[in-house]
PAPAZA-640665 format. One record per residue (C-alpha): chain; x negated, y negated, z negated. Coordinates in pm, 1 decimal, decimal comma. Each point is the difference from the previous one (the first is absolute). Layout:
N
unit A | u X | v Y | w Z
...
***
This chain:
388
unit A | u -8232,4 | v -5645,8 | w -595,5
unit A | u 85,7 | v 179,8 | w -322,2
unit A | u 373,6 | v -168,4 | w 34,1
unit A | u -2,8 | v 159,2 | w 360,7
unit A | u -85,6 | v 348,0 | w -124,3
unit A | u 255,0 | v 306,5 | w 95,9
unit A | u 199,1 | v 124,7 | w -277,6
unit A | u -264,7 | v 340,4 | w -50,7
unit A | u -269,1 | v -238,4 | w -36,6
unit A | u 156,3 | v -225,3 | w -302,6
unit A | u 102,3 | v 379,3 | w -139,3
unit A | u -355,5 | v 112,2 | w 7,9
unit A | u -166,7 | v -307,2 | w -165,0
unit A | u 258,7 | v 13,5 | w -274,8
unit A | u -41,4 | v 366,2 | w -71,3
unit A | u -353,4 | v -33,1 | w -23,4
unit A | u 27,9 | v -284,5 | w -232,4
unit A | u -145,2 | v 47,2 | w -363,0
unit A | u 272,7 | v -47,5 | w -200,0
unit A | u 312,3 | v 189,7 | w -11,4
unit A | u 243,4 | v -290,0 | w 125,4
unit A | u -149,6 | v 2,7 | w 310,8
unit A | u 7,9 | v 360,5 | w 5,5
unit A | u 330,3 | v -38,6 | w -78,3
unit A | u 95,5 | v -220,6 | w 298,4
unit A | u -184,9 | v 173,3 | w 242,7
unit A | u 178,9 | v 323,8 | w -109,7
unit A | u 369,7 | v -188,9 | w 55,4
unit A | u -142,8 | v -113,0 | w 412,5
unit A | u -129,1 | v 363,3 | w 6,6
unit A | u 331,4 | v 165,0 | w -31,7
unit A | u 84,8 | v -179,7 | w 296,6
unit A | u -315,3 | v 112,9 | w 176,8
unit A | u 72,7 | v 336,9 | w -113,6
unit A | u 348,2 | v 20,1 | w 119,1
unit A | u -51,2 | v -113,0 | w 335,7
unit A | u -209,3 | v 344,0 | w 75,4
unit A | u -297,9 | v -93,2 | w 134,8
unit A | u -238,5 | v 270,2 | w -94,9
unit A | u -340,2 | v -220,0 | w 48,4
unit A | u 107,7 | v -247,4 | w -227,9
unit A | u 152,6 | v 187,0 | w -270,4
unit A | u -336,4 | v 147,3 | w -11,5
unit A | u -153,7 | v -314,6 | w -75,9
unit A | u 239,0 | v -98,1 | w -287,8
unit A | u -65,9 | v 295,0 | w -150,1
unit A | u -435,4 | v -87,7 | w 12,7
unit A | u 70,9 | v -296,1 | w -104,6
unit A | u 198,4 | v 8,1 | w -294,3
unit A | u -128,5 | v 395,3 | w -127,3
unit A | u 175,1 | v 285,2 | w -208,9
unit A | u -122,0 | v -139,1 | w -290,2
unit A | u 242,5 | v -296,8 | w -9,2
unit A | u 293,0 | v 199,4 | w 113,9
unit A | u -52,1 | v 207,1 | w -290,8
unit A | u -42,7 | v -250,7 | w -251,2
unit A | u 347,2 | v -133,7 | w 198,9
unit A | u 179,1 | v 293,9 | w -21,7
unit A | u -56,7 | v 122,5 | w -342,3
unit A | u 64,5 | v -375,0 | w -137,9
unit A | u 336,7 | v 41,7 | w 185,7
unit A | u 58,5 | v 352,5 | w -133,0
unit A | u -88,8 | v -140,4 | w -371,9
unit A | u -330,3 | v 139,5 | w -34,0
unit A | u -128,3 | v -260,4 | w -26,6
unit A | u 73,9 | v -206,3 | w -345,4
unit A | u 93,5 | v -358,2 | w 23,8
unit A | u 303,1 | v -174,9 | w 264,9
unit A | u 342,5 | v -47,5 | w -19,0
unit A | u 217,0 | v 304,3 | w 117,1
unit A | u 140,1 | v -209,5 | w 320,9
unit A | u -349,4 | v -82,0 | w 82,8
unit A | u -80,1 | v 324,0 | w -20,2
unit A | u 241,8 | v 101,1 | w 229,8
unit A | u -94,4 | v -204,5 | w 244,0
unit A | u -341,1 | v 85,2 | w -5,0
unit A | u 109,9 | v 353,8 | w 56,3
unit A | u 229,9 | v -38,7 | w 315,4
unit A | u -292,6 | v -197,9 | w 105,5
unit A | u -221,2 | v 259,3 | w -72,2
unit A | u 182,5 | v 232,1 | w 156,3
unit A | u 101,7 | v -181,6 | w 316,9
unit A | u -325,3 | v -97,5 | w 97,8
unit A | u -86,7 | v 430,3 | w -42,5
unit A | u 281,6 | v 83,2 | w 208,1
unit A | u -149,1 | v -241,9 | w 270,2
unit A | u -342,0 | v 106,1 | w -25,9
unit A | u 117,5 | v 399,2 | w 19,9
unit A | u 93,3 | v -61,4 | w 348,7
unit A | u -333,9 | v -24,7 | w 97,5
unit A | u -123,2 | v 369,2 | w 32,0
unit A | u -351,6 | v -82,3 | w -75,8
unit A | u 79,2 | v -225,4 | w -290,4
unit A | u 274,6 | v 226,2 | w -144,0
unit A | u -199,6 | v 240,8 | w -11,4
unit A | u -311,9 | v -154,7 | w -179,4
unit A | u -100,6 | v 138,6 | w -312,2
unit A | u 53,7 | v -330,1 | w -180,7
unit A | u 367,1 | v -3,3 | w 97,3
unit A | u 56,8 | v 356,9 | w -121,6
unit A | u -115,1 | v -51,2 | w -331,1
unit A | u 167,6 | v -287,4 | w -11,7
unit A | u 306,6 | v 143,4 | w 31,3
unit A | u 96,7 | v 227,9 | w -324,0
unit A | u 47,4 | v 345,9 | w 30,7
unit A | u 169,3 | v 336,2 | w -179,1
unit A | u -178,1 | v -67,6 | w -367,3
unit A | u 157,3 | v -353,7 | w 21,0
unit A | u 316,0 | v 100,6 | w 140,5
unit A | u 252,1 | v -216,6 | w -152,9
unit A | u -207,8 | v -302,0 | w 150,9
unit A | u -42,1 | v 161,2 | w 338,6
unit A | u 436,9 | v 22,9 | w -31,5
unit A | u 23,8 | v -335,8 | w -83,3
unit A | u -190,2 | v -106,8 | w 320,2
unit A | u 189,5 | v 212,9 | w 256,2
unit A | u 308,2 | v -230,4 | w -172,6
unit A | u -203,3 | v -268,8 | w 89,2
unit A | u -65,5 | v 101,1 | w 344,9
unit A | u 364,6 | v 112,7 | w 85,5
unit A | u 136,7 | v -348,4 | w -138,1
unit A | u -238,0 | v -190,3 | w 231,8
unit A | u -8,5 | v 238,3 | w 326,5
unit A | u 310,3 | v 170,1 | w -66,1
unit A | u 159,0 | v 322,5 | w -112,5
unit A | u -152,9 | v 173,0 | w 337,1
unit A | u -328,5 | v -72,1 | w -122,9
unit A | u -51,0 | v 319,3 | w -218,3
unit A | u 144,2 | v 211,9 | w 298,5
unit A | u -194,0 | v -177,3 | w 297,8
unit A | u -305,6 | v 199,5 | w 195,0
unit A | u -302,1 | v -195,6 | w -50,5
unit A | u -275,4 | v 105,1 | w 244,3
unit A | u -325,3 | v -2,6 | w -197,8
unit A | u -400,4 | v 63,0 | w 147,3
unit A | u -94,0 | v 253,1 | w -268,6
unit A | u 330,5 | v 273,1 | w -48,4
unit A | u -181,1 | v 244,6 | w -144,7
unit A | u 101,5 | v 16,7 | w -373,3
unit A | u 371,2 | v -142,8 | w 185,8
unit A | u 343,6 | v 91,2 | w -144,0
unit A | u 297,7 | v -11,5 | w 216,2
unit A | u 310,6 | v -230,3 | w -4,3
unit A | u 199,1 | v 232,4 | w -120,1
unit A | u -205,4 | v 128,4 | w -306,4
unit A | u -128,8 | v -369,1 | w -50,2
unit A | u 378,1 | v -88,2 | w -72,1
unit A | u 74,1 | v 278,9 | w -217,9
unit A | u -329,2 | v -32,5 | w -206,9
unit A | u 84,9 | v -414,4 | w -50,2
unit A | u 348,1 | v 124,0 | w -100,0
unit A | u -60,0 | v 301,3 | w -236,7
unit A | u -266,6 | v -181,5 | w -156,6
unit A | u 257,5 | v -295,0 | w -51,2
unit A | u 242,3 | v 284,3 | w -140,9
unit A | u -245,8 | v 124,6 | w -251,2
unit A | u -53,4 | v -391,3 | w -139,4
unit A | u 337,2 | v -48,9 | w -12,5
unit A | u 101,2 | v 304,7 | w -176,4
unit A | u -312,6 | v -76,4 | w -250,4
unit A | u 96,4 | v -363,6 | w -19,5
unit A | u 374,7 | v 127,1 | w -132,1
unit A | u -85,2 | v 186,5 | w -238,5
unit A | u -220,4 | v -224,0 | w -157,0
unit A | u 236,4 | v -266,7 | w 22,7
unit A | u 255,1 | v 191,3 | w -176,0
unit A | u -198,2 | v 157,5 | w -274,6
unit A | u -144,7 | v -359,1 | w -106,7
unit A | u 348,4 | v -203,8 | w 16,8
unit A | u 196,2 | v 333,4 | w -190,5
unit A | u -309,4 | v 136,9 | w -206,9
unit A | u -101,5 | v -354,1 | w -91,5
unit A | u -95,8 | v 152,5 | w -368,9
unit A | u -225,1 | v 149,1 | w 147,6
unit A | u -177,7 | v -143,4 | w 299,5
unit A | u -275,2 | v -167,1 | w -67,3
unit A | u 20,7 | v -215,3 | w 362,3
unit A | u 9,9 | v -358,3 | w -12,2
unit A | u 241,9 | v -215,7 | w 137,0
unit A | u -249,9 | v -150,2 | w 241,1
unit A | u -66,3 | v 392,2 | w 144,5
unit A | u 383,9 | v 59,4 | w 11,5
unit A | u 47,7 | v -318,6 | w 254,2
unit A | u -263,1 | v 114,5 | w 195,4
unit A | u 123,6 | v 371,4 | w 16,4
unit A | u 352,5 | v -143,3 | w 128,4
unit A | u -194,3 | v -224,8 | w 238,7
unit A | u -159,8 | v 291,5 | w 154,3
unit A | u 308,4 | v 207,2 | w -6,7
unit A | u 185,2 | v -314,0 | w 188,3
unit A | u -281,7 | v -23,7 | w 274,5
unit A | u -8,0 | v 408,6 | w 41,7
unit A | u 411,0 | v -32,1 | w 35,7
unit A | u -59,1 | v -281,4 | w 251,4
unit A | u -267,2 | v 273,2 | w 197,6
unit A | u 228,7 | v 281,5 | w 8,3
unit A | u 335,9 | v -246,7 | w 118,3
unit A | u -213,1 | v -76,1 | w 297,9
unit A | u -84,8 | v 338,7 | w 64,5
unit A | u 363,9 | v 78,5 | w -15,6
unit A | u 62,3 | v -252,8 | w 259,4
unit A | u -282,3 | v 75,6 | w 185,9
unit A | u 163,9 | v 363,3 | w -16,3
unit A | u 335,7 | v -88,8 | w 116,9
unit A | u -146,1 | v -179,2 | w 283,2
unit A | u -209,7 | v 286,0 | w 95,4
unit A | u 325,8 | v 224,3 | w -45,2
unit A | u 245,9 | v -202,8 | w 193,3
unit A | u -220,1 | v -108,3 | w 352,9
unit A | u -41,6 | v -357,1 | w -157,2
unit A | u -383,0 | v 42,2 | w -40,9
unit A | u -303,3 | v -187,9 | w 178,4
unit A | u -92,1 | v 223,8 | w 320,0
unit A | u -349,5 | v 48,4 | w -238,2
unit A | u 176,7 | v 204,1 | w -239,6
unit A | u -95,5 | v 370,4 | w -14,7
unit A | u 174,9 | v 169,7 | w -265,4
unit A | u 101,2 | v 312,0 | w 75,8
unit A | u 396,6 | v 151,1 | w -129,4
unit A | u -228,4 | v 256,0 | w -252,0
unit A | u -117,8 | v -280,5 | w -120,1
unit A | u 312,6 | v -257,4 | w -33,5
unit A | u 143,3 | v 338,9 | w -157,9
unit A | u -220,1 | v 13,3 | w -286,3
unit A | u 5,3 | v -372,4 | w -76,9
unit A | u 340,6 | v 24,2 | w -41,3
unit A | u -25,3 | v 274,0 | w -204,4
unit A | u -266,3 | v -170,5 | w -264,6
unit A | u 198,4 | v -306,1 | w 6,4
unit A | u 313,7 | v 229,3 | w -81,8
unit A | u -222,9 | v 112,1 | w -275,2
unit A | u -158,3 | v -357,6 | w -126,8
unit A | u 417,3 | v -141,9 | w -13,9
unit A | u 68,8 | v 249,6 | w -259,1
unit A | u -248,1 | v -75,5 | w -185,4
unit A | u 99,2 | v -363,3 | w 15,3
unit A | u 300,9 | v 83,5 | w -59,6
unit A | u -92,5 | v 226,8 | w -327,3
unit A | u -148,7 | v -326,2 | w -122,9
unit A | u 278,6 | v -170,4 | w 22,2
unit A | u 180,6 | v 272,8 | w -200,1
unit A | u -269,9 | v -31,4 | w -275,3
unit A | u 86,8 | v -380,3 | w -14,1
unit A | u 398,9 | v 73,5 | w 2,5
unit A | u -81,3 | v 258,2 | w -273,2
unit A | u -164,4 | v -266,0 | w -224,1
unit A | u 242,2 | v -299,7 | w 57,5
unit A | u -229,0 | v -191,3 | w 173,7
unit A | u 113,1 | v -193,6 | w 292,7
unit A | u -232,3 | v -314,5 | w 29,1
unit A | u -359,7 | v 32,1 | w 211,0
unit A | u -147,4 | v -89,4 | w 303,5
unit A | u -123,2 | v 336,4 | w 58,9
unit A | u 324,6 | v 142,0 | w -70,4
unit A | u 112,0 | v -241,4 | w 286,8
unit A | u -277,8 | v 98,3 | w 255,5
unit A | u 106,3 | v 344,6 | w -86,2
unit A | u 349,8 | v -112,0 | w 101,7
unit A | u -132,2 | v -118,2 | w 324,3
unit A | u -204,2 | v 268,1 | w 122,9
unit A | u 307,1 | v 247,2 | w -55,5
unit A | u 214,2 | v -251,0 | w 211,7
unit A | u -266,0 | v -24,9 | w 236,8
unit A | u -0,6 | v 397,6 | w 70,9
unit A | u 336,2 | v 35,4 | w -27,2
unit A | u 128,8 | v -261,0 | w 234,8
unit A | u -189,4 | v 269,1 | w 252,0
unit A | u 141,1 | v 322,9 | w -133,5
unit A | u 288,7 | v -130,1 | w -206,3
unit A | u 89,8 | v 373,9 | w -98,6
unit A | u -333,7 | v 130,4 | w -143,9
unit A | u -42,3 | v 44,0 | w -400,2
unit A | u 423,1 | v -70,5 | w 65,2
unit A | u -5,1 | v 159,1 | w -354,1
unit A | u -190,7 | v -168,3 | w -243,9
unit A | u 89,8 | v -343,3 | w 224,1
unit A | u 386,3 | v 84,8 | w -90,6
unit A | u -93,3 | v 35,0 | w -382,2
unit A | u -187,2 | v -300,8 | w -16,1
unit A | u 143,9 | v -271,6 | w 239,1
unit A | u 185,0 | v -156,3 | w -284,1
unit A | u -274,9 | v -33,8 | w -228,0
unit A | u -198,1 | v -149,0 | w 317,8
unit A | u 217,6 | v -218,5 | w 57,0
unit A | u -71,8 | v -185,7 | w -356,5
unit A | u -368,4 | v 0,3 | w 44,2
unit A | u -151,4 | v -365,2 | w -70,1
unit A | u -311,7 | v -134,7 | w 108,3
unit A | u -222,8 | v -161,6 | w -264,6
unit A | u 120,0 | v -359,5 | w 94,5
unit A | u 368,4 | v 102,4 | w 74,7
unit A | u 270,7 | v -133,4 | w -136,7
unit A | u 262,2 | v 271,1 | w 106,5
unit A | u -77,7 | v 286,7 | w 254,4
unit A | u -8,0 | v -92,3 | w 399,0
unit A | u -301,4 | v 99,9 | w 118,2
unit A | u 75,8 | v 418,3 | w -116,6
unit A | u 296,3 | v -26,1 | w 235,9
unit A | u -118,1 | v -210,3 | w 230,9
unit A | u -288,8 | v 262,5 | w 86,4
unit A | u 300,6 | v 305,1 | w -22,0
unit A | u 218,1 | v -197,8 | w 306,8
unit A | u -145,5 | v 191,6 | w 291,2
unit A | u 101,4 | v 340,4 | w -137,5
unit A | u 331,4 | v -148,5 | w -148,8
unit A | u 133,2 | v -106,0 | w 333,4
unit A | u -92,1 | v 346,2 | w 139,8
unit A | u 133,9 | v 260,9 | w -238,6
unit A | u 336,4 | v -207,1 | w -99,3
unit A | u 89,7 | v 35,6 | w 381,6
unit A | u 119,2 | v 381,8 | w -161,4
unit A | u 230,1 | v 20,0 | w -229,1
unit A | u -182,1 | v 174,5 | w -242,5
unit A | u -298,7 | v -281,8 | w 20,8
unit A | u 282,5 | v -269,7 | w -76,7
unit A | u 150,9 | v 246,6 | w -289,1
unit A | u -378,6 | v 14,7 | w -158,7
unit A | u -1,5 | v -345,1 | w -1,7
unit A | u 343,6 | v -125,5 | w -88,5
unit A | u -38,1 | v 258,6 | w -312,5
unit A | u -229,0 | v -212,5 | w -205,5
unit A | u 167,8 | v -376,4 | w 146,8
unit A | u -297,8 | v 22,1 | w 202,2
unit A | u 163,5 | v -236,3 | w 270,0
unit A | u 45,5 | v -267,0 | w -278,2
unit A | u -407,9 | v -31,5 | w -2,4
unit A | u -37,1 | v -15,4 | w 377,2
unit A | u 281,9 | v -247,1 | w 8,6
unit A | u -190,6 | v -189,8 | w -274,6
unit A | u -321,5 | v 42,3 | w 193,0
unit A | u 150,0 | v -117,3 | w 313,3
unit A | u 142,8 | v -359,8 | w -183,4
unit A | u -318,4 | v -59,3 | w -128,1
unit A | u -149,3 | v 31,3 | w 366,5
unit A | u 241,4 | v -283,4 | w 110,9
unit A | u -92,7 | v -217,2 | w -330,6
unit A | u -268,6 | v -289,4 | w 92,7
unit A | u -280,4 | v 184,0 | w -152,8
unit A | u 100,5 | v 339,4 | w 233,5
unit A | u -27,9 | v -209,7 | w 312,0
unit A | u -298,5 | v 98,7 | w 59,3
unit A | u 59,9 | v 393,8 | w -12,4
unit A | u 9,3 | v 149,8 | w 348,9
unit A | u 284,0 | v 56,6 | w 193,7
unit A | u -63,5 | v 372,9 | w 1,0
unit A | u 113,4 | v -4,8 | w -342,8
unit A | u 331,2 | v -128,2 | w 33,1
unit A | u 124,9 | v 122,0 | w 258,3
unit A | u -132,0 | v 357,1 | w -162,4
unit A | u 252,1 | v -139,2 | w -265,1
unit A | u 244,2 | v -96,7 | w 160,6
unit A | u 15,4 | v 363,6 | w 180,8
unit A | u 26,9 | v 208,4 | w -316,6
unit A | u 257,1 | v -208,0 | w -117,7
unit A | u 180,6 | v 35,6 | w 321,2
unit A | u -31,3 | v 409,5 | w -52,8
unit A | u 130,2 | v -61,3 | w -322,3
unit A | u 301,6 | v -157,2 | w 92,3
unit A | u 66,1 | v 198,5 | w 310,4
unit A | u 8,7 | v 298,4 | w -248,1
unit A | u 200,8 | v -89,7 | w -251,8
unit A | u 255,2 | v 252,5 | w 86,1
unit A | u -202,6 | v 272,9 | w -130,8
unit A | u -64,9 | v -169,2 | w -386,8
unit A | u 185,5 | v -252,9 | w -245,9
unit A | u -165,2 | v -310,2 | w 61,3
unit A | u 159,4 | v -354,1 | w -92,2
unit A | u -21,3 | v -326,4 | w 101,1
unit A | u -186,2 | v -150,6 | w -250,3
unit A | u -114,9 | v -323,5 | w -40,9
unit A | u -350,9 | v 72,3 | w 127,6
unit A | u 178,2 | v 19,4 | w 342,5
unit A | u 135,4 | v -371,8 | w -48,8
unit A | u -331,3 | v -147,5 | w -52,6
unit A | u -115,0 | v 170,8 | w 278,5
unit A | u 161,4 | v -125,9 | w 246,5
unit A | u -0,1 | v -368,3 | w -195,5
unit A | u -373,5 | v 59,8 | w 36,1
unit A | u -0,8 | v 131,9 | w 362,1
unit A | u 214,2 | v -299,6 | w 117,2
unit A | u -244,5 | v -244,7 | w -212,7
unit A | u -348,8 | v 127,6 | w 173,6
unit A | u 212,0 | v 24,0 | w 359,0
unit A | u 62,3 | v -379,0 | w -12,2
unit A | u -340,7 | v -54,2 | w -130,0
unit A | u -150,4 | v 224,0 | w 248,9
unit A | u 197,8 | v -175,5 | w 259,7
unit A | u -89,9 | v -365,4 | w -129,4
***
């Protein structure tokens, strides 16, 4: 009976339904399908439900397609995209002509960026650097060449993306972009950040033993990732300098910015040690567009504050500019009800650099001030809250 039938057989009446919610449903019992491997039936959700929907699919969830609200949009791009990754590991089906145009390529390169973010937030930063086995290798680029291509094309957006952003928020006279193309330009530049911190993690896996057995990347390679993403922070980093240059603080792309440099520096907490020095303070008052008062900015700069104030020098850089003041701030505000819900990570990342701070002391004036007091007033608070 038709209540009896196996899961594939409810997923291939619904996908070859006529109208799109049953397409729709089909497509959420076909990831499923998909994922479990078998090669026979992911070639039967793919008959059955056609290129031509997937397209229509994907390009709705890339905004192509007019019409939707933005969070139904993006889940009609993750399921777009999940439902693709599933199909692709059927040779045959991966390798159909409807799937490859499907996918977009170099002339719509921005789009084809924003789905490898896709793919690496739903199979994981070892995604881009896996070794797929495909039927037909002969137009076939390596792992290692696939990785740098994704990432220098990601470099090339981003630097792009900047300078746009800059010119339109500091030559506002005389930009003639609307506020509506601004948002989507920092949009963009927030999902491309998002793609290169997972390549950075998917880098210091590769670099440290920590990858998936099915990693390939060669040290050439990991070498000149580094290098680009060396390259890409300063840039960032330059950005920020425009913004300290023209007072402004407040910005949710000035925050991603924030975060991607703390994402690359928790790794190599020395690199661009220059313009970091000259600009921590000014990072440290960076606002999102809904904050109050800055925590996120040094929230995202804790991993490389508890590693370079275990020096001297790293505690003198940030004791300099009452740097510790912020991190103490940051570190109340993680013990207040509405921080409860920050990780752990975070806190104890805290916790350390003050620690280094205090250990240090010796070496710089520092006073107790009464930061300190409500410190520990707060520490003892979330403690017996914690322990409650």
């Amino acid at each position: 009976t038709e209540a009896s039938a196996p899961p594939l057989e409810d997923c291939l009446r619904l996908l070859r339904g006529e109208r799109d919610e049953q397409k729709l449903a089909g497509l959420l019992i076909a990831a499923n399908v998909c994922r479990a491997g078998d090669a026979a039936a992911v070639a039967q959700v793919y008959r059955a439900v056609g290129p031509r929907f997937l397209r229509r699919l994907l390009n709705t969830g890339l905004g192509k397609v007019e019409g939707g609200k933005e969070e139904e949009r993006e889940a009609y791009l993750r399921l777009a995209v999940t439902v693709l990754a599933g199909l692709a590991r059927a040779p045959e089906v991966a390798a159909d002509a409807g799937v490859v145009s499907t996918v977009p390529i170099s002339s719509e390169k921005l789009q084809a960026l924003l789905l490898a973010e896709c793919m690496m937030s739903i199979l994981g930063e070892n995604w881009l650097s896996e070794d797929h086995k495909i039927l037909d290798n002969k137009n076939a680029i390596s792992v290692d060449k696939f990785v740098l291509l994704v990432l220098q094309s990601a470099r090339v957006e981003v630097a792009v993306l900047l300078n746009e952003l800059a010119f339109s928020k500091y030559e506002s006279s005389k930009s003639s972009q609307t506020d509506d193309a601004i948002i989507q330009k920092q949009r963009n530049l927030a999902i491309l950040f998002s793609l290169i911190e997972r390549i950075i993690k998917m880098i210091s896996d590769a670099s440290s033993g920590e990858g998936e057995p099915s990693q390939t990347i060669c040290e050439k390679t990991i070498m000149q990732v580094i290098t680009g993403l060396n390259e890409t922070i300063s840039l960032v980093l330059d950005f920020l300098q425009d913004a300290k240059d023209h007072g402004q603080r407040k910005g949710d792309d000035l925050l991603a910015a924030v975060r991607i440099v703390g994402s690359y520096l928790a790794e190599t907490p020395y690199a661009c040690q220059e313009k970091t020095g000259h600009l921590l303070e000014f990072i440290f008052s960076i606002e999102g567009q809904d904050e109050s008062s800055p925590f996120y900015s040094v929230r995202f700069m804790l991993p490389m504050l508890s590693q370079i104030t275990t020096t001297a020098d790293g505690c003198r850089t940030l004791v300099s500019f009452g740097g510790y003041k912020a991190v103490i701030d940051c570190l109340i505000k993680m013990t207040e009800e509405n921080g409860m819900m920050i990780d752990d990570g975070s806190m104890f990342l805290a916790c350390d650099t003050i620690i280094n701070i205090m250990s240090n002391r010796k070496n710089y004036p520092i006073q107790m001030e009464p930061c300190f007091i409500r410190l520990l007033q707060a520490l003892i608070t979330w403690a017996v809250s914690v322990a409650n």
